[in-house]
PASEBA-1860 file (N, C-alpha, C; in nm, 3 decimals):
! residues 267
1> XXXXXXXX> -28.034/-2.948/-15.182/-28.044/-2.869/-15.060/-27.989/-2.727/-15.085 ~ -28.056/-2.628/-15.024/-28.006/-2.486/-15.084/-27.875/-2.463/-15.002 ~ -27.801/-2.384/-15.023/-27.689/-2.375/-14.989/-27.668/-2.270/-14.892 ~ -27.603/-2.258/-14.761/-27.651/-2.151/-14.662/-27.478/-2.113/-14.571 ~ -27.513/-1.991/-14.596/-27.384/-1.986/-14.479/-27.355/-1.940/-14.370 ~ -27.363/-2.063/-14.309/-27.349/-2.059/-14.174/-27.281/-1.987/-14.052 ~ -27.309/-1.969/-13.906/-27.211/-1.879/-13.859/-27.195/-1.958/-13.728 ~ -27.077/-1.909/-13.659/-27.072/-2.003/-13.584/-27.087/-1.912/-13.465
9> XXXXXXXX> -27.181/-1.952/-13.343/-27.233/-1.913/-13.225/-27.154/-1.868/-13.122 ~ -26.996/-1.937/-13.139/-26.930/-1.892/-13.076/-26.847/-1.751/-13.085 ~ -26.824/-1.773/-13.179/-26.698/-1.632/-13.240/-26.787/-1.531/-13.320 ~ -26.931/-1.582/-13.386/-26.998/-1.513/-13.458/-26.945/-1.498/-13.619 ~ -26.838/-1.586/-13.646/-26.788/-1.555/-13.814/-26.887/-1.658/-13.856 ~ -26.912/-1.576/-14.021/-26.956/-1.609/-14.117/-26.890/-1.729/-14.249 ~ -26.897/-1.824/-14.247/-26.823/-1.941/-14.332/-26.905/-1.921/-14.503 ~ -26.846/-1.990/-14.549/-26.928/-1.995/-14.706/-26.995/-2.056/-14.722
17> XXXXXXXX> -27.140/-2.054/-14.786/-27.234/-2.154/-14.837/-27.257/-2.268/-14.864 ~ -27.239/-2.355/-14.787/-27.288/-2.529/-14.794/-27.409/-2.575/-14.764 ~ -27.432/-2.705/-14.742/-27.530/-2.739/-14.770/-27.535/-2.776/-14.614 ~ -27.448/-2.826/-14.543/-27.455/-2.830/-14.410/-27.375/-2.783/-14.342 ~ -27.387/-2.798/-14.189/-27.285/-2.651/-14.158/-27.149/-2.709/-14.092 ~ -27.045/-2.654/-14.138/-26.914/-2.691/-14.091/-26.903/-2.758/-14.031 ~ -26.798/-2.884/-14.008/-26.738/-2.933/-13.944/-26.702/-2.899/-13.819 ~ -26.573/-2.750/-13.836/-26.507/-2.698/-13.751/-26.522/-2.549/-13.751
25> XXXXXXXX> -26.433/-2.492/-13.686/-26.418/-2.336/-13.720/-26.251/-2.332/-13.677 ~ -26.189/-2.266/-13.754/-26.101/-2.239/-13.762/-26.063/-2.156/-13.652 ~ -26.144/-2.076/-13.631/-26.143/-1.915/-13.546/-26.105/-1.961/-13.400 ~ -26.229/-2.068/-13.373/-26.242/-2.068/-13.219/-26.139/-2.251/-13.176 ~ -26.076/-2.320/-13.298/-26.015/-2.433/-13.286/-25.852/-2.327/-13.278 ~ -25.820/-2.207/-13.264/-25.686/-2.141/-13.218/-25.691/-2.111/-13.140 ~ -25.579/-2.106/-13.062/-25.551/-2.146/-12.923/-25.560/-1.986/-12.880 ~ -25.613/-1.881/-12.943/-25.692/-1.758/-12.876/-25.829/-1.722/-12.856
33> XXXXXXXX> -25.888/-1.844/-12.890/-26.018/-1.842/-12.871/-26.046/-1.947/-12.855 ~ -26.164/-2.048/-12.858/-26.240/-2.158/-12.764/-26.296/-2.235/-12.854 ~ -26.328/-2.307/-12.854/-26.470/-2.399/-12.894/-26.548/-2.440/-12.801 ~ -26.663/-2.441/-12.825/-26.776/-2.405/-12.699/-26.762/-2.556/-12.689 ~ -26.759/-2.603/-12.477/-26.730/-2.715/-12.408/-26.825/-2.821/-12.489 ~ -26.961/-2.748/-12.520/-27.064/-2.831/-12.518/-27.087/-2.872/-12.667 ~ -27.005/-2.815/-12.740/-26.967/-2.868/-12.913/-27.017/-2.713/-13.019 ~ -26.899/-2.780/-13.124/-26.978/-2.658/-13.216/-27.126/-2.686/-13.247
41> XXXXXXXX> -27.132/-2.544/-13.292/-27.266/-2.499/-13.325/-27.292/-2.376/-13.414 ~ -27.368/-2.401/-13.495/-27.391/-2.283/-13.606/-27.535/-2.220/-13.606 ~ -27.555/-2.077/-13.666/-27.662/-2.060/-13.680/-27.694/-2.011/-13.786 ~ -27.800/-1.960/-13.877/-27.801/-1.869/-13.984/-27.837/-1.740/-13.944 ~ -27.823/-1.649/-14.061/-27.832/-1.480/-14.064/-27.998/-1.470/-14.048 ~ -28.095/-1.591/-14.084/-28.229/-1.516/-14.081/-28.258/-1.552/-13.936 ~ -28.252/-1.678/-13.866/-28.258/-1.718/-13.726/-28.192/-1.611/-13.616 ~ -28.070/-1.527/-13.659/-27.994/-1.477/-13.569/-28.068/-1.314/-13.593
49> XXXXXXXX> -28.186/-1.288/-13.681/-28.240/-1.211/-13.697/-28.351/-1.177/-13.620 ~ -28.395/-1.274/-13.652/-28.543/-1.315/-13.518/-28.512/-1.380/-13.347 ~ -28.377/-1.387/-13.359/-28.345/-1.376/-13.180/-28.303/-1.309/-13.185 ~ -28.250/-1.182/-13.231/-28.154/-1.060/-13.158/-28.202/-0.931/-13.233 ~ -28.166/-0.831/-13.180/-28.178/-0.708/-13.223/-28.059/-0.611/-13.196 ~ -28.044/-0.559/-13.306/-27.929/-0.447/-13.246/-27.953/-0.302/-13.240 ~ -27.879/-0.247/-13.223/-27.875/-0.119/-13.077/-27.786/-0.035/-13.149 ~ -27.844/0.111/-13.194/-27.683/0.188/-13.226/-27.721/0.276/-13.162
57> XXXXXXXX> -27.653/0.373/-13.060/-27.608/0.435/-12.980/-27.484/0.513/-13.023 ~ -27.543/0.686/-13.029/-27.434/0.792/-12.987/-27.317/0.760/-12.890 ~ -27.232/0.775/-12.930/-27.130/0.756/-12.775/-27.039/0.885/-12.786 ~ -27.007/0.917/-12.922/-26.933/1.084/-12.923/-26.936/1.143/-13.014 ~ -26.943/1.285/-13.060/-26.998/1.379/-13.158/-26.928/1.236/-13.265 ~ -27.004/1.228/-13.416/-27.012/1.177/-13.464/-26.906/1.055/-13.484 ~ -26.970/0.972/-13.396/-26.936/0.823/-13.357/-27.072/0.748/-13.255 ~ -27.130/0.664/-13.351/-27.168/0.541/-13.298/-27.137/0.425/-13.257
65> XXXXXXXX> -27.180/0.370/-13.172/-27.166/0.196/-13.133/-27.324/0.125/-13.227 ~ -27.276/-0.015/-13.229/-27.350/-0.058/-13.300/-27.308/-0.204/-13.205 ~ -27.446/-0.265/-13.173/-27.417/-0.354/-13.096/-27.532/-0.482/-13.066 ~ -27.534/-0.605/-13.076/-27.624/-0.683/-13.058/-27.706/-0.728/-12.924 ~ -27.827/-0.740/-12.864/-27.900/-0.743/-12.764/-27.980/-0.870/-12.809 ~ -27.977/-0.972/-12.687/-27.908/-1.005/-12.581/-27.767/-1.035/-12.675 ~ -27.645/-1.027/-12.605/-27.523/-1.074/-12.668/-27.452/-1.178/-12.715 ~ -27.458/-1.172/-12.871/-27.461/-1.305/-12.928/-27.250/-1.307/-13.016
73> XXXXXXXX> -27.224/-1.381/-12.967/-27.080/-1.464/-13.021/-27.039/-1.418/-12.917 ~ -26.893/-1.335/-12.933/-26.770/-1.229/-12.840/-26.836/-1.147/-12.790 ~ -26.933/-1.091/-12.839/-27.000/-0.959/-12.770/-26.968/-0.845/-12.796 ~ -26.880/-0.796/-12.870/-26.842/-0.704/-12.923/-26.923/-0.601/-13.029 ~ -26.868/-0.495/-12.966/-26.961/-0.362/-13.045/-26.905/-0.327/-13.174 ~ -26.916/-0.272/-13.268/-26.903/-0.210/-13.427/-26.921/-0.049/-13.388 ~ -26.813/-0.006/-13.442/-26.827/0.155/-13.445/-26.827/0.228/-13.531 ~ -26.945/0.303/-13.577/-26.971/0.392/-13.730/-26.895/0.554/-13.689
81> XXXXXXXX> -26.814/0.541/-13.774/-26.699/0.635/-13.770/-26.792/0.784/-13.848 ~ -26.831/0.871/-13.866/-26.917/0.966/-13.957/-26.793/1.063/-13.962 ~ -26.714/1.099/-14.120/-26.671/1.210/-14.177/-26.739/1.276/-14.287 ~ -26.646/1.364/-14.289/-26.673/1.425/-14.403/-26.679/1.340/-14.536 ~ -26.553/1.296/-14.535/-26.524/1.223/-14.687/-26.542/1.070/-14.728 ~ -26.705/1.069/-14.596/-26.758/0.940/-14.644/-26.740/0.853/-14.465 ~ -26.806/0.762/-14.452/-26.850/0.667/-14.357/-26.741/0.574/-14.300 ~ -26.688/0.515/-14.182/-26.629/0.414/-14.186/-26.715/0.272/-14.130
89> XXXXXXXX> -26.762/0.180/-14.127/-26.747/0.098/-14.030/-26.637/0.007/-13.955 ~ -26.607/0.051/-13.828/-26.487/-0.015/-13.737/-26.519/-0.152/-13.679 ~ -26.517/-0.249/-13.710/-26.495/-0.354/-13.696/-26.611/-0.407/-13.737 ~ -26.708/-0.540/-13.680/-26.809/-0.563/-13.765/-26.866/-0.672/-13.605 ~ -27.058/-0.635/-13.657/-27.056/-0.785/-13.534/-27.120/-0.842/-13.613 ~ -27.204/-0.998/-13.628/-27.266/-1.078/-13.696/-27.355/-1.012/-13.738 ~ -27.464/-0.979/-13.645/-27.640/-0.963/-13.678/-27.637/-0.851/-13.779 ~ -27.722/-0.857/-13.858/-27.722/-0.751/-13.960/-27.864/-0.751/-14.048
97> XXXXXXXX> -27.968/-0.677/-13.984/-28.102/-0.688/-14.069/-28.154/-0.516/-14.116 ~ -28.304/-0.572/-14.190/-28.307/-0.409/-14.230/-28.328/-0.289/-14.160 ~ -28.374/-0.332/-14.060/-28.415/-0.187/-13.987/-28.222/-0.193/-13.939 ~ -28.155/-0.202/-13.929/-28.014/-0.160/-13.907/-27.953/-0.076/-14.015 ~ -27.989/-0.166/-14.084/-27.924/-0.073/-14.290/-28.042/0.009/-14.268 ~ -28.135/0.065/-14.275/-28.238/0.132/-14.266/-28.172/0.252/-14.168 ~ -28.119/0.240/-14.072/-28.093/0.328/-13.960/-27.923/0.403/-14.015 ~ -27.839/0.306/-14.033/-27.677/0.351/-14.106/-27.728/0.425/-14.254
105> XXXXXXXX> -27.855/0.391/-14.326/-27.802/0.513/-14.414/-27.841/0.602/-14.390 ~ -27.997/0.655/-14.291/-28.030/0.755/-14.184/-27.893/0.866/-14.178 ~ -27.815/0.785/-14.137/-27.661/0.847/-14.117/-27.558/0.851/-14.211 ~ -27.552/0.816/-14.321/-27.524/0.857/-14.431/-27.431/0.727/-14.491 ~ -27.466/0.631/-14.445/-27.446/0.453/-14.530/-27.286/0.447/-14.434 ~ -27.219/0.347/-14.569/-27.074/0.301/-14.498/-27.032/0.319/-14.615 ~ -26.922/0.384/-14.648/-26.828/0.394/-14.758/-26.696/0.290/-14.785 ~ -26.671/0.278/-14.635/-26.530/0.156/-14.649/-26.574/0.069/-14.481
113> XXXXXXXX> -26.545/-0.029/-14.501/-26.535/-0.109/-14.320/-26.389/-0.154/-14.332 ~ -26.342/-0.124/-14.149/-26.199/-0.176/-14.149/-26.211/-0.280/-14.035 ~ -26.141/-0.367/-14.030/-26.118/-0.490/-13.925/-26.018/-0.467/-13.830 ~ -26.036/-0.504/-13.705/-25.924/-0.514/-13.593/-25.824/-0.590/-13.624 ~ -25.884/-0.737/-13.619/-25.858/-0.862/-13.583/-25.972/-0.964/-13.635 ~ -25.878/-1.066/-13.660/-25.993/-1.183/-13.749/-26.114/-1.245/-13.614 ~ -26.129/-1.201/-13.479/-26.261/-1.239/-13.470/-26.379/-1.163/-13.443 ~ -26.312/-1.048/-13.518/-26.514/-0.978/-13.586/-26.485/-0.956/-13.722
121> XXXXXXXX> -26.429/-1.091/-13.776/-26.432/-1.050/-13.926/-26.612/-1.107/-13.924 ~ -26.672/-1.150/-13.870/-26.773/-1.205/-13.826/-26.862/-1.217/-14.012 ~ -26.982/-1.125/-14.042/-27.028/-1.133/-14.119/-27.029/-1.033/-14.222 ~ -26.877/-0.999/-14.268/-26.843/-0.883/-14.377/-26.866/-0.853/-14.500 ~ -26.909/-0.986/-14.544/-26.995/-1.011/-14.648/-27.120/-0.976/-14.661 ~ -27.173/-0.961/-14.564/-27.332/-0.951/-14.616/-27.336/-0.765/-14.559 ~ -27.233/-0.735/-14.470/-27.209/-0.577/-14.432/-27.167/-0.520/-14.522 ~ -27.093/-0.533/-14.630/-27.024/-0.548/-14.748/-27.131/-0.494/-14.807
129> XXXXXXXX> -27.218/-0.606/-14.867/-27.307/-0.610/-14.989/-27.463/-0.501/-14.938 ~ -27.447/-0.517/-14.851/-27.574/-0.430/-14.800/-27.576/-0.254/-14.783 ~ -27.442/-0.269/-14.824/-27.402/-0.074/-14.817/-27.284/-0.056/-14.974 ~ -27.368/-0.146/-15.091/-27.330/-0.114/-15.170/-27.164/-0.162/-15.252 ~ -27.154/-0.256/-15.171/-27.021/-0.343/-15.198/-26.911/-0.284/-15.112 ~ -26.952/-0.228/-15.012/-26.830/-0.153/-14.945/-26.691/-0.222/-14.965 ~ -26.585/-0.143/-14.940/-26.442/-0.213/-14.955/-26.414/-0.295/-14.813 ~ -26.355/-0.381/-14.770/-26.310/-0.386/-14.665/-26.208/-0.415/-14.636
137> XXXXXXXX> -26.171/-0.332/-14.576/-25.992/-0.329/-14.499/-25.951/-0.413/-14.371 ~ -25.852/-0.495/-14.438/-25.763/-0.598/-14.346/-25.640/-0.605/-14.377 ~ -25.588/-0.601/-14.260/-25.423/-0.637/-14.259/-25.404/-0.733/-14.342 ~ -25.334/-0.773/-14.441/-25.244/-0.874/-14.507/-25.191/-0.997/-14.427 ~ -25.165/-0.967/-14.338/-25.074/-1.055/-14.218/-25.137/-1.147/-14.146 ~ -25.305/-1.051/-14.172/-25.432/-1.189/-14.090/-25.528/-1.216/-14.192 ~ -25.475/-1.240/-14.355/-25.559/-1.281/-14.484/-25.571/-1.445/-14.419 ~ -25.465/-1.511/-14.381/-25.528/-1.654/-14.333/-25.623/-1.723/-14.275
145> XXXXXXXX> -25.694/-1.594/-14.228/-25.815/-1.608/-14.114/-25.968/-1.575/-14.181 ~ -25.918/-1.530/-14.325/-26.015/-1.438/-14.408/-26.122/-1.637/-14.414 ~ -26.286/-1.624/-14.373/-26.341/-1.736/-14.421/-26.435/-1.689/-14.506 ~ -26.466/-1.613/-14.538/-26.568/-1.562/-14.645/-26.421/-1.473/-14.743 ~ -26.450/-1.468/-14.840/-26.388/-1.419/-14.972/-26.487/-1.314/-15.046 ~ -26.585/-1.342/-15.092/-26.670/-1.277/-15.219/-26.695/-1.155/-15.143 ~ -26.624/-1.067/-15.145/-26.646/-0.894/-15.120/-26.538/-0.861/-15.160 ~ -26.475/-0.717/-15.197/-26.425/-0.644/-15.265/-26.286/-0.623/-15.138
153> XXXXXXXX> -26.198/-0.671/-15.104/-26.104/-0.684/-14.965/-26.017/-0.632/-15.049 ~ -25.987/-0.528/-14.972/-25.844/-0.424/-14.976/-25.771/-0.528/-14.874 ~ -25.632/-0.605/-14.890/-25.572/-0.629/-14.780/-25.446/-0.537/-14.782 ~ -25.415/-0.452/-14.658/-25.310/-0.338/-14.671/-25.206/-0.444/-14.635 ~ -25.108/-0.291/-14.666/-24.982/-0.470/-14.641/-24.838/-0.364/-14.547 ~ -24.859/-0.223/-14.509/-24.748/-0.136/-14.450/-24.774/-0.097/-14.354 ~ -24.699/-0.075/-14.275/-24.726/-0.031/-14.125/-24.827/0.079/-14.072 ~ -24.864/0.148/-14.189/-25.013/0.242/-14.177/-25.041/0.294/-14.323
161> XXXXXXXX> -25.144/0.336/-14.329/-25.210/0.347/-14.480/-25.310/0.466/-14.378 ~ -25.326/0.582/-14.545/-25.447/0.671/-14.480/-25.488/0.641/-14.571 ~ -25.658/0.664/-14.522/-25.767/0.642/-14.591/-25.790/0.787/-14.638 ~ -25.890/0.872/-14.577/-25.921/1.003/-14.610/-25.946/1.103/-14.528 ~ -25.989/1.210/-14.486/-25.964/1.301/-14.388/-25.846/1.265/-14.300 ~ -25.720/1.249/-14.296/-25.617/1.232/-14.171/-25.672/1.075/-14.133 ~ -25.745/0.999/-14.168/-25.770/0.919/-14.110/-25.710/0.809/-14.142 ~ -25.623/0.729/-14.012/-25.487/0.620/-14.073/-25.543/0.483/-14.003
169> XXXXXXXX> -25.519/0.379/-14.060/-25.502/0.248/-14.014/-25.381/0.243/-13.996 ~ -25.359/0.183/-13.853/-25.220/0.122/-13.826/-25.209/-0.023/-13.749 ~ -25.099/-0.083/-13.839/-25.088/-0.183/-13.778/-24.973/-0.190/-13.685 ~ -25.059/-0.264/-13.521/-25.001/-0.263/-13.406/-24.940/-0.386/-13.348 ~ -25.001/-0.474/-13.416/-24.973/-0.658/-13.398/-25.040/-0.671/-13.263 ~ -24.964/-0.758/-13.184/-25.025/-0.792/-13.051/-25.092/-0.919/-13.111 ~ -25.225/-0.928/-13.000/-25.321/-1.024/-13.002/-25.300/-1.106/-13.179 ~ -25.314/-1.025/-13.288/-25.246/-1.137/-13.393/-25.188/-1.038/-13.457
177> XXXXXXXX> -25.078/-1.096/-13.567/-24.987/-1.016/-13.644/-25.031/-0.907/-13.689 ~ -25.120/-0.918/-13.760/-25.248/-0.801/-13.832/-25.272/-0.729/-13.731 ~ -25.289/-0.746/-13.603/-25.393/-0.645/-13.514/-25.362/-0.483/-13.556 ~ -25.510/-0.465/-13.587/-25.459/-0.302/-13.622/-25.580/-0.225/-13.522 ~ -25.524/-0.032/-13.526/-25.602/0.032/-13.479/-25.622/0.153/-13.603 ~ -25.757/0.189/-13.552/-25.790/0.307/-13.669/-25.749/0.430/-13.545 ~ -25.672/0.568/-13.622/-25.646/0.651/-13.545/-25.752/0.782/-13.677 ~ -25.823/0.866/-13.564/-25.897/0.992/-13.674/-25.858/1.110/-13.589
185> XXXXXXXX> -25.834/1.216/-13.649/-25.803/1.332/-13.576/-25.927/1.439/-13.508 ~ -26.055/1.337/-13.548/-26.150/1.410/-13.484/-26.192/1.411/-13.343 ~ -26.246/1.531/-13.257/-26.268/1.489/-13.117/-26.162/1.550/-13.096 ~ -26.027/1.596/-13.116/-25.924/1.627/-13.021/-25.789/1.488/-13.070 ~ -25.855/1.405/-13.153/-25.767/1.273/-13.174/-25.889/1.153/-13.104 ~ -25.893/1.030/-13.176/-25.914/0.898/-13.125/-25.867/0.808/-13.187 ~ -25.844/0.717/-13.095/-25.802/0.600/-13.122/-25.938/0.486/-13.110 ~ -25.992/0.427/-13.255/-26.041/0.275/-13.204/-25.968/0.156/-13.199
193> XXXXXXXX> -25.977/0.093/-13.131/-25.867/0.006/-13.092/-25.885/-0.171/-13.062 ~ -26.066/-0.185/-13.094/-26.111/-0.328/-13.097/-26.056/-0.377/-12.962 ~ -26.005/-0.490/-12.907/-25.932/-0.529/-12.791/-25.782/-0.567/-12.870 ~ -25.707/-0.518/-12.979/-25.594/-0.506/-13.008/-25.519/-0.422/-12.898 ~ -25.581/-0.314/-12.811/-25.548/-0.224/-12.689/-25.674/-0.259/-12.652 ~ -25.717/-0.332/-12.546/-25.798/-0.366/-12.427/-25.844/-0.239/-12.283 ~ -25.941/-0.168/-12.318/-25.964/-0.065/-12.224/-26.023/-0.138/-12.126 ~ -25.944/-0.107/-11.987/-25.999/-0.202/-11.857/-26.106/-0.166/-11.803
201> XXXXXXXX> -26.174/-0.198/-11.720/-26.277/-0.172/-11.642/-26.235/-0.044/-11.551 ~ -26.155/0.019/-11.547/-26.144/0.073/-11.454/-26.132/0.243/-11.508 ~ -26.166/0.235/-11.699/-26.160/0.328/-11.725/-25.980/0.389/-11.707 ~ -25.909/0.385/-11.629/-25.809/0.458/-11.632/-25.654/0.311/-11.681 ~ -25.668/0.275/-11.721/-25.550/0.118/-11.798/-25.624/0.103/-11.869 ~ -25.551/-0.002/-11.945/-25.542/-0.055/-12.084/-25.481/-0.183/-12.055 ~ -25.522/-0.298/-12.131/-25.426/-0.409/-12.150/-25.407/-0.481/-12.242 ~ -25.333/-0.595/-12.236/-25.253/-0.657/-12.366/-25.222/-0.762/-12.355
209> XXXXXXXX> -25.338/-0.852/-12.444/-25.327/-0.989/-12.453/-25.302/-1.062/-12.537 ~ -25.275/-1.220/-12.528/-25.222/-1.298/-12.682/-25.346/-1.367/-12.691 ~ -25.451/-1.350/-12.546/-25.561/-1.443/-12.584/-25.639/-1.377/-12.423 ~ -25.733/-1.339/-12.495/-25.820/-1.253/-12.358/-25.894/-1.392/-12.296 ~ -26.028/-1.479/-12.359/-26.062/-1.587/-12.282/-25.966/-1.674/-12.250 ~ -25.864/-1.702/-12.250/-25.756/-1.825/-12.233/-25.622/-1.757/-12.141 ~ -25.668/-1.626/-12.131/-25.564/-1.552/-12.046/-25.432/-1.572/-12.046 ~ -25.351/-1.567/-12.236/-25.251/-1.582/-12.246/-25.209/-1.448/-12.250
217> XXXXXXXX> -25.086/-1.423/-12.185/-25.010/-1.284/-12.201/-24.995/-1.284/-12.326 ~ -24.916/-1.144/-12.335/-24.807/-1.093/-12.449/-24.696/-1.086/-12.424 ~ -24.610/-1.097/-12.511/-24.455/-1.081/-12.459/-24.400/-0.958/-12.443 ~ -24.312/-0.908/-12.383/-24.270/-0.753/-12.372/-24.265/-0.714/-12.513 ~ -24.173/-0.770/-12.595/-24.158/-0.741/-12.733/-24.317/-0.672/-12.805 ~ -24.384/-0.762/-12.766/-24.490/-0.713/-12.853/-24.598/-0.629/-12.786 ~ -24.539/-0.588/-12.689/-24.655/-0.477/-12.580/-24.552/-0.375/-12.635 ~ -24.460/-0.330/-12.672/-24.339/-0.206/-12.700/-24.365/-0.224/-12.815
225> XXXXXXXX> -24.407/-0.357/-12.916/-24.463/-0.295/-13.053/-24.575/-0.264/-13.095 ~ -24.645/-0.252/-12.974/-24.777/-0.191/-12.971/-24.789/0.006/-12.931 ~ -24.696/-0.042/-12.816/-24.668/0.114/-12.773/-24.613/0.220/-12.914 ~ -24.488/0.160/-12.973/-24.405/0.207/-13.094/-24.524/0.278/-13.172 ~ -24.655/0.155/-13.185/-24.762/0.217/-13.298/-24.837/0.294/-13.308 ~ -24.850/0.345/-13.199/-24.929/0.452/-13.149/-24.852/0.606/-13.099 ~ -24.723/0.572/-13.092/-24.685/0.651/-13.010/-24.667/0.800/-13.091 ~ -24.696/0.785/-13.207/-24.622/0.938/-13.257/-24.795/1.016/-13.351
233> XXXXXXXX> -24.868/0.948/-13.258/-25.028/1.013/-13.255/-25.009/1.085/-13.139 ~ -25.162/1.188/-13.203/-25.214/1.248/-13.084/-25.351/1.267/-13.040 ~ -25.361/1.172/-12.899/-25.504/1.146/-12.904/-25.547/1.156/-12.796 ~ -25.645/1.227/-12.836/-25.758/1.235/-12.629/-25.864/1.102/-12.598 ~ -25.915/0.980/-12.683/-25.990/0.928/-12.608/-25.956/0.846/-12.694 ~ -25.996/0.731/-12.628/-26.003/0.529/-12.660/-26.108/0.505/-12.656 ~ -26.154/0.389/-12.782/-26.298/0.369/-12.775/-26.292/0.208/-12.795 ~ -26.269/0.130/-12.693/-26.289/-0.030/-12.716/-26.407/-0.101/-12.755
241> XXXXXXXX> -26.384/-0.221/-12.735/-26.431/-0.301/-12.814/-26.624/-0.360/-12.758 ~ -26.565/-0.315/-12.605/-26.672/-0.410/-12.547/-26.758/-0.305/-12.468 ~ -26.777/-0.141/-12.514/-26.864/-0.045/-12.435/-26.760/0.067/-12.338 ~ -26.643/0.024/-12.283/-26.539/0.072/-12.258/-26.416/0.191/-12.291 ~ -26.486/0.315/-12.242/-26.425/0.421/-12.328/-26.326/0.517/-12.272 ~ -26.229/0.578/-12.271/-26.170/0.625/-12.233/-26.158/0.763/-12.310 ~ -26.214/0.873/-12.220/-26.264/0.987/-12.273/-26.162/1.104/-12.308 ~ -26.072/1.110/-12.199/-25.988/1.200/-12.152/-25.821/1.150/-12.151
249> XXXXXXXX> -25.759/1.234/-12.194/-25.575/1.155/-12.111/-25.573/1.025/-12.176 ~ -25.635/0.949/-12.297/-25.583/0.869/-12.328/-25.435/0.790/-12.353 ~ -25.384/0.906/-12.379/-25.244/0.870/-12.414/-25.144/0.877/-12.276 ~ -25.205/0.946/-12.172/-25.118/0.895/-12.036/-25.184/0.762/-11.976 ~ -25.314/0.734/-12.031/-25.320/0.597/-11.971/-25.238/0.506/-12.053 ~ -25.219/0.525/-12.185/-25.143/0.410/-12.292/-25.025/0.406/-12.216 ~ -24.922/0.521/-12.149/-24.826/0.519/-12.123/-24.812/0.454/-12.001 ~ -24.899/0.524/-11.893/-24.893/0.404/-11.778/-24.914/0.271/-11.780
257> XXXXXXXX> -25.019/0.263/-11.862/-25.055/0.036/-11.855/-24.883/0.012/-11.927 ~ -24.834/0.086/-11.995/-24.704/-0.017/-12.052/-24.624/0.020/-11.958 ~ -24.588/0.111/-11.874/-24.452/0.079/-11.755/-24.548/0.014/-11.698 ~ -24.638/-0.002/-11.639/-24.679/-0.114/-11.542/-24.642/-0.240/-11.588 ~ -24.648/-0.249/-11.721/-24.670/-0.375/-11.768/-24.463/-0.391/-11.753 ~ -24.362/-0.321/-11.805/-24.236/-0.375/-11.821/-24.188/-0.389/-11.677 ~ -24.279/-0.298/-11.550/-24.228/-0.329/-11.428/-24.262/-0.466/-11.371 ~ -24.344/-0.538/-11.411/-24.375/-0.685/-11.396/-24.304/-0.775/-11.495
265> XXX> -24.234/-0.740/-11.588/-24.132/-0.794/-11.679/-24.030/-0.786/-11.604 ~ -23.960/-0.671/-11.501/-23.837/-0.711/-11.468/-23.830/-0.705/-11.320 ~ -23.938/-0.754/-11.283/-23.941/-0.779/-11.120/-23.897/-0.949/-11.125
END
């Protein structure tokens, strides 16, 4: 039987090549994410090709979203970072066919991809290999979550690392130890921030979770070591995870969602 690797429907990660498809998933059997009521379920990269299509969309002088239609795993968007000194991709979603690689090198390919959080480590492997072996950057702290291996993984291991133009990964923790944000000084400053910083619906907050579907908090501790990580940037807009952007005053909304948040700590 040829050997295939599977993904799982829920979370959208990519597992290694067997002959049948997983047992379990690691991703969505932790108690920050789910296993679907109605049982696991896997799909492949050519099936998830021919039901979905993805979408990249301008959202600010050179920054795209990259995003799957209708919405398949978490739902989460991928953001193509465009510098000078080469490409980023910010986080990653499953689907990945040619007219997509066809369209990213349009825009000048991917030079490095960095990860939030282990659930859009989704399909980094084949994002990886399709733009030339790209590197990909992950926290050290969430290598346990790594289920695909065979790509070229930088795991950083210090509280921020620059890449190139001013442009820093930092790790913020929260949602998991690793949670990191990419900060670039372009635009005035941005922050991408995956839902490691959660931009609310309301455009003006932010929030901070240990588990967004399961609606586990965070502890104060780790909402102030989120604040700490950001705090000695300077940035005009937030670009989350799920279409959710915060254009303007970013950094007085960061500041308000956290006294809101310690004034419900000591009420």
């Amino acid at each position: 039987m040829p050997l295939i690797p599977y993904i799982c429907t829920t979370c959208g990660v990519q597992y290694p090549p067997s002959a049948t498809p997983p047992s379990r998933c690691k991703i969505c059997e932790d108690d920050r994410q789910y296993v679907n009521p109605k049982g696991q379920s896997w799909i492949t990269l050519a099936s998830l090709n021919q039901q979905y299509k993805n979408i990249i969309e301008q959202v600010a002088p050179n920054l795209y979203a990259i995003y799957t239609g209708p919405a398949f795993g978490i739902g989460q968007r991928a953001h193509l970072l465009i510098t000078p000194g080469g490409n980023i991709l910010w986080d990653c979603i499953s689907n990945i066919d040619q007219e997509t690689i066809a369209e990213v090198n349009k825009l000048g390919g991917i030079k490095a991809i960095a990860l939030s959080h282990p659930h859009y480590f989704t399909t980094i492997v084949e994002w990886s290999k399709a733009f030339g072996n790209a590197p990909v950057y992950i926290n050290a702290l969430d290598e346990e979550w790594l289920c695909r291996r065979d790509a070229p993984l930088h795991l950083w291991e210090k509280q921020e690392i620059t890449l190139w133009d001013d442009i820093k990964l930092i790790c913020s923790g929260g949602h998991f130890p690793g949670g990191s944000v990419l900060y670039s000084p372009q635009n005035d400053g941005l922050l991408l921030v995956g839902d490691v910083i959660q931009v609310s619906p309301d455009l003006k907050s932010v929030s901070f979770m240990y588990s967004y579907p399961n609606l586990i908090p965070l502890s104060k501790k780790d909402i102030l070591q989120i604040q700490q990580s950001v705090s000695h940037l300077k940035y005009q807009a937030m670009y989350g995870a799920f279409g959710r952007y915060i254009l303007k005053g970013a950094m007085a909304v960061m500041d308000f969602s956290v006294s809101r948040y310690l004034r419900i700590f000591e009420a």
